[in-house]
C-alpha angles and dihedrals in degrees: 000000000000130000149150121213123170110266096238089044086055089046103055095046092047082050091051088041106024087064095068090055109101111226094225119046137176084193114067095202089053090065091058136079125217122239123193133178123204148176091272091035141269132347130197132199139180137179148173099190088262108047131023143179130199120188130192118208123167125254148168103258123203098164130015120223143110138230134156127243125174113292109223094043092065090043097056092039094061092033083063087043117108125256122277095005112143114233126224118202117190124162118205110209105209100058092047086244151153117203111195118188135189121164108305100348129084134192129188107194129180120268131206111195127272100232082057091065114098133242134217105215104215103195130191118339113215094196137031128183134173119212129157121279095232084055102051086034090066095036089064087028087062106036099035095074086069101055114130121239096193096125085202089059096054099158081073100051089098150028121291110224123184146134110261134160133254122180092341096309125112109239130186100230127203117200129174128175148167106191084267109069129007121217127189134171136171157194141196107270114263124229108282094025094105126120085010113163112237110254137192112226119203125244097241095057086046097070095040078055097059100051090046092065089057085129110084088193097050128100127227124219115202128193117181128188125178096276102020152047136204128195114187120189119173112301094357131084117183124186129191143183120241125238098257098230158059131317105208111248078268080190101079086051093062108086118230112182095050098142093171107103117194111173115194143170101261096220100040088050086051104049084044092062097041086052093049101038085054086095099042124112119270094235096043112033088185123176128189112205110188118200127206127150113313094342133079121188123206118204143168132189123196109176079204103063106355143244159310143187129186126191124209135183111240145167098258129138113151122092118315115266152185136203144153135241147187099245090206095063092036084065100034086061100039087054088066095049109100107199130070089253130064120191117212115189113199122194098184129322090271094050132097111264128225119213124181141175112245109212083045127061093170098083136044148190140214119189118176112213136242136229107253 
């Protein structure tokens, strides 16, 4: 193999692959990623046996022809090259090795071969789909927060995805929860989305996911079978395997009978809570909000280091009220809202809360309260 790609081309597609690549592996080839070229340029691939991505970038081939090298290695080595140089990758099979030339600078790595890199063999996809970028991109943006990371409940190690129904309408519906907090967001299904079963995917992929949709102009095409996904954005493909298990029926957790309306500014409710949860304990992070008419007051005590207490002027007219928090997740949920007001619906101190965001209806969130 011998081939010549532009340093800041080669960059960008190891930064999309080199990220699925475990530091630490039992497995050698594992560490590796597989580069190809090929009559129309290089491919890249990466896998760790559950998730892989495979990336195309153009180049000036001389000699076809494939091998593996660590990835992070190679990663590290064209990420300290200088701008603009121009990268020659030549593998010389009798020593086993990878050369590797920019400008001045030369670098012979150790290969494995390629036949020994493993494939995941995608199979058929039942059901393909294309959305923008930007859209998928906030439906994980706004559920992932809330994976949980509880290794025993594994079912919830990942985001539920699934076509559901709201007023009539089919929606593609994303949901993520860790017994906590509850987070869901939707869009209208896409073409193709109907009948989709719903699918668990992991966490991990989640947040490869995330960086793939980077362009906010791109489109995704998704195609989902019953064990695996695959996200393709330009010259990126990306499949994963799905957690094998079962979502929770997440719609007996969302309350539906909460009549007790706070209406808040979303900013000056965060930064209240940020101020006031400065003197709480580390483990419990709890925060006591106490409604009466018009004013809410925020408070912590910490027989360790103190307390504070913060008041706030707020839309607020039912029975006066208290309950407790985990500041943490009350500022992880009111980040994703969008507009300036953030809407809060209380049933009684030992109940599940709904929060939503009031310009949007096409999201929602369920905190369950602490003791405080």
């Amino acid at each position: 193999m011998k081939v010549t790609v532009e340093r800041a081309e080669l960059l960008k597609s190891l930064s999309h692959v080199h990220r699925v690549v475990e530091r630490r592996n039992t497995i050698p080839i594992l560490a590796n990623v597989l580069i190809r070229a090929t009559g129309s340029g290089l491919e890249l691939k990466a896998t760790d046996l559950d998730l892989e991505v495979v990336e195309s970038l153009p180049a000036e081939v001389s000699q076809q022809g494939g091998t593996t090298v660590p990835a992070h290695v190679l990663y590290d080595i064209v990420r300290k090259l200088p701008d603009g140089a121009q990268v020659q990758l030549e593998t010389n099979g009798e020593q086993g090795t990878l050369t590797v030339r920019a400008s001045r600078a030369r670098f012979s790595l150790q290969t494995l071969p390629e036949t020994d890199f493993p494939d995941l063999a995608a199979g058929e996809f039942a059901h393909s789909f294309r959305v923008k970028a930007l859209e998928f991109r906030r439906l994980v943006d706004k559920t992932q927060f809330a994976i949980s990371t509880e290794e025993t409940r594994y079912y919830l190690n990942g985001i539920y995805l699934h076509v559901a129904e709201n007023a009539g309408s089919p929606t593609l519906r994303a949901v993520a929860t860790d017994g906590h907090r509850l987070a869901q967001a939707e869009l209208p299904a896409p073409v193709g989305a109907e009948g989709l079963p719903g699918v668990i995917v992991p966490r991990k992929t989640v947040a490869e996911v995330q960086k793939l949709l980077e362009d906010k102009e791109a489109e995704a095409a998704i195609s989902i079978s019953s064990t695996k996904i695959r996200v393709q954005v330009g010259a990126i493909v990306l499949t994963s395997k799905l957690i094998d298990g079962t979502f929770p029926d997440y719609g007996r957790v969302i309350p539906q009978g909460n009549d007790k309306l706070l209406k808040v500014d979303k900013d000056a409710f965060a930064a209240a809570v940020d101020r006031v949860s400065t003197v709480s304990s580390e483990r419990g992070r709890a925060v006591k909000l106490a409604l009466a008419e018009g004013r809410l007051t925020l408070s912590v005590s910490n027989p360790d280091s103190g307390s504070a207490t913060e008041e706030l002027e707020v839309d607020y007219s039912a029975d006066p009220l208290e309950i407790g928090f985990n500041a943490r997740y009350l500022l992880d949920i009111t980040s994703q809202l969008e507009g300036d007001l953030a809407e809060l619906q209380f049933a009684d101190s030992g109940s599940p809360t709904l929060v939503h965001d009031a310009s949007k209806a096409d999201s929602l969130y369920v905190l369950m309260p602490m003791r405080v």
